[in-house]
N, CA, C and O of each residue as an XYZ file, in Angstrom:
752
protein
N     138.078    193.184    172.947
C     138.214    193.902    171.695
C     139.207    195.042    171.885
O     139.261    195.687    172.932
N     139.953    195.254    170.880
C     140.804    196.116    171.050
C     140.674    197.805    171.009
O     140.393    198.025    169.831
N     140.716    198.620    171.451
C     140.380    200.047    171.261
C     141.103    200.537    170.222
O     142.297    200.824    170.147
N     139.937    200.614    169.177
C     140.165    201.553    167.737
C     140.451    202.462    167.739
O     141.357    202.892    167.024
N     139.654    203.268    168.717
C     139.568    204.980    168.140
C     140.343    206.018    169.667
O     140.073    207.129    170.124
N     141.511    204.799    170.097
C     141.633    205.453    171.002
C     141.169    206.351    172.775
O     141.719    206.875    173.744
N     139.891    206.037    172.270
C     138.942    206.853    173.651
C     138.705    205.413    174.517
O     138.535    204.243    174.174
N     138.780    206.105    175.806
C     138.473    204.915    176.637
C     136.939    204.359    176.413
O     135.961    205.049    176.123
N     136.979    202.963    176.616
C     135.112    202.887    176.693
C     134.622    203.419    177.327
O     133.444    203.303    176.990
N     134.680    203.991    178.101
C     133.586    204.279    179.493
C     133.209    205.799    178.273
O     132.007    205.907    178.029
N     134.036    206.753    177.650
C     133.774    207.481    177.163
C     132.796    207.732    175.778
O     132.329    208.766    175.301
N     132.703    206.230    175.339
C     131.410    206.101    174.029
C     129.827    206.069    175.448
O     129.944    206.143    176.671
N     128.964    205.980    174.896
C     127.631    205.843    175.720
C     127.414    204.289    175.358
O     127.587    203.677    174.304
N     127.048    203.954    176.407
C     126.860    202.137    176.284
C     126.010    201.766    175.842
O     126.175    200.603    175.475
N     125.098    202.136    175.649
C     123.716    201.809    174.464
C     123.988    201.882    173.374
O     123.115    201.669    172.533
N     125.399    202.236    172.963
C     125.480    202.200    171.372
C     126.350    200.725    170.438
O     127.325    200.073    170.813
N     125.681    200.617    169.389
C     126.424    199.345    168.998
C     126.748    199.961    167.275
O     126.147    200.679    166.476
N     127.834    199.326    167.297
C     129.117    200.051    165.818
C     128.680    198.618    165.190
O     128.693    197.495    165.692
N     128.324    199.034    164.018
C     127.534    197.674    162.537
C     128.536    197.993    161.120
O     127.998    198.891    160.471
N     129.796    197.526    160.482
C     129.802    197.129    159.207
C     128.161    197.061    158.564
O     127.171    196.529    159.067
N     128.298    197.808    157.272
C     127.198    197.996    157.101
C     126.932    196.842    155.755
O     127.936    196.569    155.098
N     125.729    196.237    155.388
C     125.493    195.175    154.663
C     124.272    195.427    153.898
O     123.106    195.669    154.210
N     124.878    195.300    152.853
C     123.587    195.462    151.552
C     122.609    194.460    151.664
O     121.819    194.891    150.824
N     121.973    193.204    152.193
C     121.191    192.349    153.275
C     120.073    193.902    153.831
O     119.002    194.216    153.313
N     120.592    194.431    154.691
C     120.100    195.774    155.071
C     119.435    196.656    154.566
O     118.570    197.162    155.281
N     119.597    197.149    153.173
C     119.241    198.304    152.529
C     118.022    198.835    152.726
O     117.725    200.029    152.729
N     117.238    197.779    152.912
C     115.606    198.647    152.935
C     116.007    199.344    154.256
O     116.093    200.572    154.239
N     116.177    198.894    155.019
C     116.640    199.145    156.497
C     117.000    200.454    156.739
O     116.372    201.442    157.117
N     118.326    200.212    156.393
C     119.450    201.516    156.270
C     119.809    202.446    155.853
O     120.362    203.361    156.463
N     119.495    202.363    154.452
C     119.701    203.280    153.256
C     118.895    204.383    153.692
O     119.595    205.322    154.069
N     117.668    204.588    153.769
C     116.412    205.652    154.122
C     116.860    206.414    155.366
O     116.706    207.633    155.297
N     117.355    205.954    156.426
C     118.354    206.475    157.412
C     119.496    207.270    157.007
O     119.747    208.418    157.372
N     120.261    206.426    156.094
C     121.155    206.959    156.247
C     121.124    208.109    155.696
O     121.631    209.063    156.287
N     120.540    208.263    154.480
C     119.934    209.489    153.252
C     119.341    210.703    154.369
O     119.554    211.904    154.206
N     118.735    210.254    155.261
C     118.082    211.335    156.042
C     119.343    212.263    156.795
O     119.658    213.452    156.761
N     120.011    210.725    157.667
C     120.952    211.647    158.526
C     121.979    212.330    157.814
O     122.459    213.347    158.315
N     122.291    212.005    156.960
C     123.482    212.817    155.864
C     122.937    214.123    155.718
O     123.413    215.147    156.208
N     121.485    213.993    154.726
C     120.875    215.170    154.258
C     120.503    215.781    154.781
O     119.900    216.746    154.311
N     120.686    215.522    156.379
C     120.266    216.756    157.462
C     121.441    217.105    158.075
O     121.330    218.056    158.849
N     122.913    216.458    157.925
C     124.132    216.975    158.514
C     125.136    217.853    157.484
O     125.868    218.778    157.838
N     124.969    217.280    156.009
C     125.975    217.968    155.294
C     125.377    219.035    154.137
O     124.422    218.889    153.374
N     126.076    219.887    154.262
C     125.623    220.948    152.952
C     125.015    220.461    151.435
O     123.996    220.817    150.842
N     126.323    219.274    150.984
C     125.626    218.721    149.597
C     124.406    217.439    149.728
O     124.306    216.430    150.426
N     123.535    218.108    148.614
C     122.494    217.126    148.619
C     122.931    215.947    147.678
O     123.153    216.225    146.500
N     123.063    214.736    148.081
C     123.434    213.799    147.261
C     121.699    212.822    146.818
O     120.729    212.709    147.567
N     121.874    212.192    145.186
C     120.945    211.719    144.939
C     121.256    210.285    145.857
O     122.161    210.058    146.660
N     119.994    209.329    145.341
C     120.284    207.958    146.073
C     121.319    206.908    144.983
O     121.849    205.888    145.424
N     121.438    207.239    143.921
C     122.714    206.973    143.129
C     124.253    207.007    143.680
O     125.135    206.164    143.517
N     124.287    208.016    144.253
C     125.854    208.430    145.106
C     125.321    207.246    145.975
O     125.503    206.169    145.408
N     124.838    207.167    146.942
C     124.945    206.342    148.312
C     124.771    204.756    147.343
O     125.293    203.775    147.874
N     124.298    204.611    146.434
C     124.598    202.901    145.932
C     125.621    202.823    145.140
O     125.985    201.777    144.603
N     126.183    203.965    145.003
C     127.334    203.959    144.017
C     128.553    203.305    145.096
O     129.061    202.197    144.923
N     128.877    204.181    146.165
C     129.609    203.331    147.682
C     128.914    202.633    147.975
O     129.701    201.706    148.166
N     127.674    202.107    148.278
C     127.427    201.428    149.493
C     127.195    199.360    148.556
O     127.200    198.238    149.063
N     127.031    199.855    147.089
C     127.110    198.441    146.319
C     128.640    198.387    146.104
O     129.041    197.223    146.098
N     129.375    199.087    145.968
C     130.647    198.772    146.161
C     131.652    198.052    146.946
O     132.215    196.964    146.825
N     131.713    199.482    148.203
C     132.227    199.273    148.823
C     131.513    199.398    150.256
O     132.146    199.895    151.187
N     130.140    198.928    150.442
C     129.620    198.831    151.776
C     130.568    198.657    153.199
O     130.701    199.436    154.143
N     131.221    197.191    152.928
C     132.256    196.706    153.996
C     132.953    197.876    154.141
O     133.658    197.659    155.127
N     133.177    198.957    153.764
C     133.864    199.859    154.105
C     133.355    201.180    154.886
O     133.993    202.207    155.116
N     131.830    200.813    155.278
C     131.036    201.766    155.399
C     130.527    201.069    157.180
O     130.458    199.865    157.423
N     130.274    202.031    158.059
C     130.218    201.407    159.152
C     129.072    202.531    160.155
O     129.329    203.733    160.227
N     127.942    201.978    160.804
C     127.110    202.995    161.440
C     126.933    202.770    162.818
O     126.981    201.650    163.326
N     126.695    203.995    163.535
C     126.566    204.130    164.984
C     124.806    203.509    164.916
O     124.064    203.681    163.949
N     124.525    202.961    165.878
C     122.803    202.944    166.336
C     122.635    202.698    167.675
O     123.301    201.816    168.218
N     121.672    203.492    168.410
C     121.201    203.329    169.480
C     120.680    202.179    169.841
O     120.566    201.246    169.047
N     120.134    202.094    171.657
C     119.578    201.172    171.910
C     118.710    200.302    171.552
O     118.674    199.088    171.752
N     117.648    201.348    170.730
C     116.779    201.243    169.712
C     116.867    200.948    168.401
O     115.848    200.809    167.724
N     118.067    200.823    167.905
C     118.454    200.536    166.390
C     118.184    201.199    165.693
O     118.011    200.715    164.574
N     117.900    203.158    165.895
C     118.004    204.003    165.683
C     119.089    204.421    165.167
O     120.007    204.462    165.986
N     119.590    205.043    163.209
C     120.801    205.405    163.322
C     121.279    207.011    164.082
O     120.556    207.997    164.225
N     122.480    206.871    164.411
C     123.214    207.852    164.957
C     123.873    208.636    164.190
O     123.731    209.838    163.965
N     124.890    207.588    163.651
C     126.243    208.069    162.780
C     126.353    206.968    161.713
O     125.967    205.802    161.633
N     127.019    207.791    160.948
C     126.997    206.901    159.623
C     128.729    207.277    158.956
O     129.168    208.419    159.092
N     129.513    206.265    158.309
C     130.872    206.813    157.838
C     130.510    206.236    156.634
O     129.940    205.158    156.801
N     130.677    206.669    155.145
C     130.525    206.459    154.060
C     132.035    205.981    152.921
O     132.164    206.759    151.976
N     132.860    205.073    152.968
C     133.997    205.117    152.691
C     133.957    204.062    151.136
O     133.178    203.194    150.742
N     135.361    204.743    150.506
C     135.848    203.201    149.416
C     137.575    203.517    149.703
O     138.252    204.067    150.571
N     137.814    202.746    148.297
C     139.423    202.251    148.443
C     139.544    201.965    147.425
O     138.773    201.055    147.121
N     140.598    202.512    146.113
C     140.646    201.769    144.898
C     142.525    202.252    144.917
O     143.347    202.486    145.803
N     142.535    202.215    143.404
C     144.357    202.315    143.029
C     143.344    204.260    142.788
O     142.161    204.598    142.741
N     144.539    204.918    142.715
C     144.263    206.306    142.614
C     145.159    206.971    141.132
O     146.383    206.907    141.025
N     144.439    207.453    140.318
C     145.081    207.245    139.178
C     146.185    206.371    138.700
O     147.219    206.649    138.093
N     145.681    205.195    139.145
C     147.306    204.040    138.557
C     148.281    204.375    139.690
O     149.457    204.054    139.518
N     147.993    204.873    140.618
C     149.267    205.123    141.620
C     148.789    204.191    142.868
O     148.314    203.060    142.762
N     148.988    204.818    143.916
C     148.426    204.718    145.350
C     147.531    203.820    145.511
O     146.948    203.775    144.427
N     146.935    202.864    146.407
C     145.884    202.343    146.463
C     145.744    203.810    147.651
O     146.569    204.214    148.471
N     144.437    204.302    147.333
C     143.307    205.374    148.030
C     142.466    205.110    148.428
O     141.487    204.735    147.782
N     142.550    205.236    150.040
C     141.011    205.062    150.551
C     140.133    206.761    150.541
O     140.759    207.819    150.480
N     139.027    206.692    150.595
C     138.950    208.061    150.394
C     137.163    207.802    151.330
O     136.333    206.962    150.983
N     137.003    208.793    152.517
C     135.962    208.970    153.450
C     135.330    210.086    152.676
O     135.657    211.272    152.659
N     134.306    209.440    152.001
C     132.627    210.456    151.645
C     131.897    211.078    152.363
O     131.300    211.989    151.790
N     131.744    210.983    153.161
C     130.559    211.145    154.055
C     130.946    210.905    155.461
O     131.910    210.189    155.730
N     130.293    211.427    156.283
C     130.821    211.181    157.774
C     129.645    212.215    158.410
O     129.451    213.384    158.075
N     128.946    211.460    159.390
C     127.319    212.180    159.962
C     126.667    211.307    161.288
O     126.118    210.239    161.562
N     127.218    212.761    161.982
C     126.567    212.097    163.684
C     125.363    213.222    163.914
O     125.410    214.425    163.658
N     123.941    212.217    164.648
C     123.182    213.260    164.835
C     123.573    213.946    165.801
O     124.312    213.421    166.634
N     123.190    215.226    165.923
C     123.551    216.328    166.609
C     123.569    215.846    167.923
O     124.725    215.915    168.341
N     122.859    215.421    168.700
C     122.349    215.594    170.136
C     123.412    214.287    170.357
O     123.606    214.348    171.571
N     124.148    213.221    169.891
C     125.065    212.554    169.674
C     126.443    213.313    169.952
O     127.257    212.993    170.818
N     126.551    214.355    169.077
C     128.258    214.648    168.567
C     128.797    214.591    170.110
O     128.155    214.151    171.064
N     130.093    215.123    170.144
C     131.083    215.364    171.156
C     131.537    214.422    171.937
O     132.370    214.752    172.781
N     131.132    213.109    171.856
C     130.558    211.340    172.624
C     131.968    210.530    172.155
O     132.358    209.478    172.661
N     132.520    211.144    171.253
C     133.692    210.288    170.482
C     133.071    208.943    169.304
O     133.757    207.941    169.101
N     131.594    209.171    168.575
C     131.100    208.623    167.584
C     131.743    208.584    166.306
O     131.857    207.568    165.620
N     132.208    209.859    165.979
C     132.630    210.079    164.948
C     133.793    209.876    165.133
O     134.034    209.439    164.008
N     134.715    209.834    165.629
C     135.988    209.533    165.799
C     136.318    207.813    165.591
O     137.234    207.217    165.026
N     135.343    207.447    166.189
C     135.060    205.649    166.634
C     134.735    205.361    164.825
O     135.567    204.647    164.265
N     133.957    205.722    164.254
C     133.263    205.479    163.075
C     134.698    205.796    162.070
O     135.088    204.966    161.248
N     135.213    206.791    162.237
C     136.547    206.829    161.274
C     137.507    206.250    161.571
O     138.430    206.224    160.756
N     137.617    205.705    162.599
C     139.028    204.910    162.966
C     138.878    203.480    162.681
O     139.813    202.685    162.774
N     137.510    203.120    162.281
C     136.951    201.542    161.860
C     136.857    201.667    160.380
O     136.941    200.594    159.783
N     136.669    202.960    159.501
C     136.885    202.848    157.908
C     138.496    202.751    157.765
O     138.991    202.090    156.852
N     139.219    203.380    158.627
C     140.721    203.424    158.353
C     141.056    202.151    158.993
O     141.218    201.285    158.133
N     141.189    201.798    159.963
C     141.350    200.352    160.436
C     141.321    199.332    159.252
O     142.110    198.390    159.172
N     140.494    199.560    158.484
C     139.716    198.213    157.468
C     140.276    198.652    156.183
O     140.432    197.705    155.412
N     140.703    200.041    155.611
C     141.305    200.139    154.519
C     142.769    200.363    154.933
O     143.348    201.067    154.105
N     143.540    199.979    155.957
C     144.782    199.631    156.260
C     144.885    198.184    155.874
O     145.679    197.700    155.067
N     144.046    197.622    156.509
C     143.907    195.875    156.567
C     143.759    195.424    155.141
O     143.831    194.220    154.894
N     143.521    196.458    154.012
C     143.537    196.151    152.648
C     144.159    196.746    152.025
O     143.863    197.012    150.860
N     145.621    197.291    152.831
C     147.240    197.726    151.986
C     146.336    199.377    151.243
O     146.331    199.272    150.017
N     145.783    200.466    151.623
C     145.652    201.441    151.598
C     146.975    201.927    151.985
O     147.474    201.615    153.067
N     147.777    202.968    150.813
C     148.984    203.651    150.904
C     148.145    205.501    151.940
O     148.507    206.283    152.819
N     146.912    205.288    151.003
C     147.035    207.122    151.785
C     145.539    207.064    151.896
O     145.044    206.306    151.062
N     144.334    207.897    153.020
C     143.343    208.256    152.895
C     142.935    209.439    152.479
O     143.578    210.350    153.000
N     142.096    209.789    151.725
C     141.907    211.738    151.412
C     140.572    211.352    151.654
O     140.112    210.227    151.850
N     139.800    212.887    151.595
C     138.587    213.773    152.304
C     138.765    214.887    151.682
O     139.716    215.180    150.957
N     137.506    215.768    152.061
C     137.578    216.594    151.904
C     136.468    217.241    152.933
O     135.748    216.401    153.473
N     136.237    218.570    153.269
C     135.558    218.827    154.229
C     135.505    220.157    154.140
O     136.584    220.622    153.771
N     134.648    220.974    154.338
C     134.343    222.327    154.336
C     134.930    223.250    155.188
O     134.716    222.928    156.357
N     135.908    224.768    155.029
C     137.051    225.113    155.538
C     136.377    225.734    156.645
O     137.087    226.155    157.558
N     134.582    225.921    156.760
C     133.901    226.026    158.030
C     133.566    225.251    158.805
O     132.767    225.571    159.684
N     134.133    223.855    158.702
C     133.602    222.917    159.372
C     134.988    222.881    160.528
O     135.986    222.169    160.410
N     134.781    223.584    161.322
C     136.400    223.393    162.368
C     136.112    221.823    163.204
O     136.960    220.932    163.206
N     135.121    221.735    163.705
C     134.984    220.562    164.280
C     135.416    219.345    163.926
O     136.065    218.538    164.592
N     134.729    219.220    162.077
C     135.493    218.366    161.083
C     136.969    218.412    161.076
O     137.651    217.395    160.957
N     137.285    219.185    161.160
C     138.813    219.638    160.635
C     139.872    219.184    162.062
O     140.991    218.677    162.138
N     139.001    219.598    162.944
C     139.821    219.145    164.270
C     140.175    217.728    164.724
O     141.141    217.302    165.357
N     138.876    217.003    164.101
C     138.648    215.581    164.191
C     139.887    214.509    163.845
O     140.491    213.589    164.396
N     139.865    215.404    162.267
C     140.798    214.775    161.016
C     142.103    214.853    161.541
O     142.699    213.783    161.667
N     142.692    215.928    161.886
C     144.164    216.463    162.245
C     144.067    215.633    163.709
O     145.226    215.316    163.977
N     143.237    215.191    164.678
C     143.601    214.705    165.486
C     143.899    213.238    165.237
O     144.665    212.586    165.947
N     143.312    212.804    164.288
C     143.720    211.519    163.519
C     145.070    211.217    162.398
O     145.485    210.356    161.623
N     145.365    212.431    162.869
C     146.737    212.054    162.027
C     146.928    212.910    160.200
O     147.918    212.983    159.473
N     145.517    213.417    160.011
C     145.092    213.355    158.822
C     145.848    214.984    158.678
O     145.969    215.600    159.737
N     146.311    215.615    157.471
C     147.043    216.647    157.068
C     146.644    217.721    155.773
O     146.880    217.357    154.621
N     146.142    218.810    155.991
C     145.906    219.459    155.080
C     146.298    219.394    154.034
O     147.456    219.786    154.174
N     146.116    219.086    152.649
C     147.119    219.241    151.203
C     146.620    220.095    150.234
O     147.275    220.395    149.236
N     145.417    220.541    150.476
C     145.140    221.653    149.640
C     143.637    222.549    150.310
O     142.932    222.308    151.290
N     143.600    223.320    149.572
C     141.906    224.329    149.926
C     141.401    224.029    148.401
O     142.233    223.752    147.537
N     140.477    224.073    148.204
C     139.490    223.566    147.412
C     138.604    224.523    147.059
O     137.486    224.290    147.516
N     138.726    226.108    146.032
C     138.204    227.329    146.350
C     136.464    227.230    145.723
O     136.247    227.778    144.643
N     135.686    226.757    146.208
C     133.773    227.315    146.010
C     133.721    226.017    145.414
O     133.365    225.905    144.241
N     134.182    224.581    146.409
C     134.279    223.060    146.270
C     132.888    222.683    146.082
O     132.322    221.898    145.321
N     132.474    223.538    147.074
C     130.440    222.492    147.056
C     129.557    223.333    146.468
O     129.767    224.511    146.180
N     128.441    222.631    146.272
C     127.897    223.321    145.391
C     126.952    225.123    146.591
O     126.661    226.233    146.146
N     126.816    224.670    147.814
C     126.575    225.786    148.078
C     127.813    227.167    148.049
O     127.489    228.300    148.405
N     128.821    226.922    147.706
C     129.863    227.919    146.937
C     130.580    227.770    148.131
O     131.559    228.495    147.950
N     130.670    227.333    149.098
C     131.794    227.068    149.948
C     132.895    226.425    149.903
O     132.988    225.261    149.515
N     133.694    227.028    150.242
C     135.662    225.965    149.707
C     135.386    224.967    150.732
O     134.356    224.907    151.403
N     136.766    223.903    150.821
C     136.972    222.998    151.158
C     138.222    222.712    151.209
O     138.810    222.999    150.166
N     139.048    222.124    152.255
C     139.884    221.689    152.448
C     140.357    220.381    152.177
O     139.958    219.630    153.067
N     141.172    219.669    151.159
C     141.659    217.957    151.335
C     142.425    217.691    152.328
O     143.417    218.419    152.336
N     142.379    216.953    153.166
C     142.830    216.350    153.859
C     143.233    215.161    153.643
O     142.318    214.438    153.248
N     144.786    214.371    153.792
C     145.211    212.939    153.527
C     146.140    212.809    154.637
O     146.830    213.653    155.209
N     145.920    210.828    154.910
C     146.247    210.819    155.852
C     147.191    209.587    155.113
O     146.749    208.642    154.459
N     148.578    209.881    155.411
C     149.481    208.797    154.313
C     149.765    207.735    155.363
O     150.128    207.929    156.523
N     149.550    206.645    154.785
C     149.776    204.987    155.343
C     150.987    205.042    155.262
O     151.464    205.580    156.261
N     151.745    204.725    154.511
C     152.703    204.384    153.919
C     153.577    205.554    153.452
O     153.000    206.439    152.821
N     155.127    205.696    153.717
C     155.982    206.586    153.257
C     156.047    206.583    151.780
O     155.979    207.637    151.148
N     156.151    205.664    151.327
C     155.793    206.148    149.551
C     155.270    206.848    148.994
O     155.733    207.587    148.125
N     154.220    206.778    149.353
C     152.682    207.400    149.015
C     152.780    208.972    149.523
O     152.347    209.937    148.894
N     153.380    209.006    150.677
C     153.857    210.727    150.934
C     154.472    211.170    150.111
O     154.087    212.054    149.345
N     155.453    210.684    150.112
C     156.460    211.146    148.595
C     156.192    210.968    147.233
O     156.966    211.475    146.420
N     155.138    210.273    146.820
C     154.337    210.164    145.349
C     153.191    211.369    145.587
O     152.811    211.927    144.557
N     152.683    211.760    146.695
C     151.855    213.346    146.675
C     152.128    214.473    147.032
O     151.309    215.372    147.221
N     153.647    214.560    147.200
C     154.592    215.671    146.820
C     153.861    216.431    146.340
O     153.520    217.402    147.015
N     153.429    216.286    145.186
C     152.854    217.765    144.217
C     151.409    218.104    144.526
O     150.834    218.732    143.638
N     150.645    217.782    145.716
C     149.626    217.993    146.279
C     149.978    218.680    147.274
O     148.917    219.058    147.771
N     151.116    219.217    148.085
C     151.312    220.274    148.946
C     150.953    221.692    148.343
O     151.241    222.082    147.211
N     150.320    222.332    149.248
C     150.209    223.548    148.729
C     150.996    224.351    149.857
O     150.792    224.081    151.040
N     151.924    225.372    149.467
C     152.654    226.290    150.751
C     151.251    227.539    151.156
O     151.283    228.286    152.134
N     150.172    227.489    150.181
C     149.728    228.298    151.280
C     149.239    228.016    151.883
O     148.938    229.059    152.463
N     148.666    227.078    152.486
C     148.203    226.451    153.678
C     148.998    226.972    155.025
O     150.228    226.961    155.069
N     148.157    227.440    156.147
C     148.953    227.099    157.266
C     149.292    225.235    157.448
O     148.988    224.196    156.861
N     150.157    225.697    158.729
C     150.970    224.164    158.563
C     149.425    223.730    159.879
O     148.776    224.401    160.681
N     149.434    222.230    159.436
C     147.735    221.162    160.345
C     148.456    221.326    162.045
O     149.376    220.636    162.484
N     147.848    222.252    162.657
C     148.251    221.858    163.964
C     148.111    220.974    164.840
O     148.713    221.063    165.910
């Protein structure tokens, strides 16, 4: 198999197995996944949001689980045309349990939603992510991914947010031209 996410194997933990996620599953998964989200990210999402992606665009959605078939990590993704422009993939959600992070999970888990919305002619990916989340932020920019705007009291706990897009395709850079913002520092 080919290395997705860049990190050598020896550097994931070998008890872990990466699942495309399948609506087949739901009783399964869904209750997991709702937990590990709602214990990693600031917004509380109903179970409407998670069937709103996951009856959609599941195949686009991919989870870490332990030896035990315990989830770990979870990446929450879709892909459509973006106002009549761009086909847009766009990462919702993204949640490794704690005692997990730093393992290269999350990195592995986003490089298999982008992998798969490349493989379906995705011009650009966007996100968004909280301008306290440096870890998040470090992740993204190490993936290639580029600040395009701040997002001022984005979530509902009143915290901004940063978009982040990561352009496939040179077109698509130059069709979100007007999504640069100069005040941004430049993504190091």
């Amino acid at each position: 198999m080919s290395n997705l996410t860049g990190l050598a194997p020896s550097d994931l933990p070998s008890e872990l197995r990466f699942l495309q996620y399948h609506s087949s599953k739901e009783s399964t998964y869904l209750p997991a996944i709702r937990q590990l989200i709602s214990n990693d990210l600031s917004e509380p999402y109903s179970i409407c949001v998670y069937r709103y992606f996951l009856y959609q665009w599941g195949d686009l959605c991919f989870m870490a689980l332990d030896a035990e078939d315990n989830l770990i990590g979870v990446v929450i993704s879709k892909l459509e045309p973006h106002r009549g422009g761009p086909m847009r993939g766009y990462i919702a959600m993204l949640a490794v349990r704690e005692e997990y992070r730093g393992k290269g999970i999350a990195t592995r888990l986003v490089r298999m939603a982008i992998d798969i919305m490349i493989e379906r002619d995705a011009d650009e990916i966007a996100l968004e992510t909280e301008v306290t989340n440096t870890a998040a932020m470090k992740l993204y920019e190490r993936l290639g991914f580029l600040r395009s705007k701040r997002l001022h009291r984005y979530y509902l706990n009143g915290n901004s947010a940063f978009r982040f897009v990561l352009y496939i395709k040179e077109s698509a850079a130059t069709l979100r031209y007007e999504d640069y913002d100069p005040e941004l520092p430049p993504s190091a």
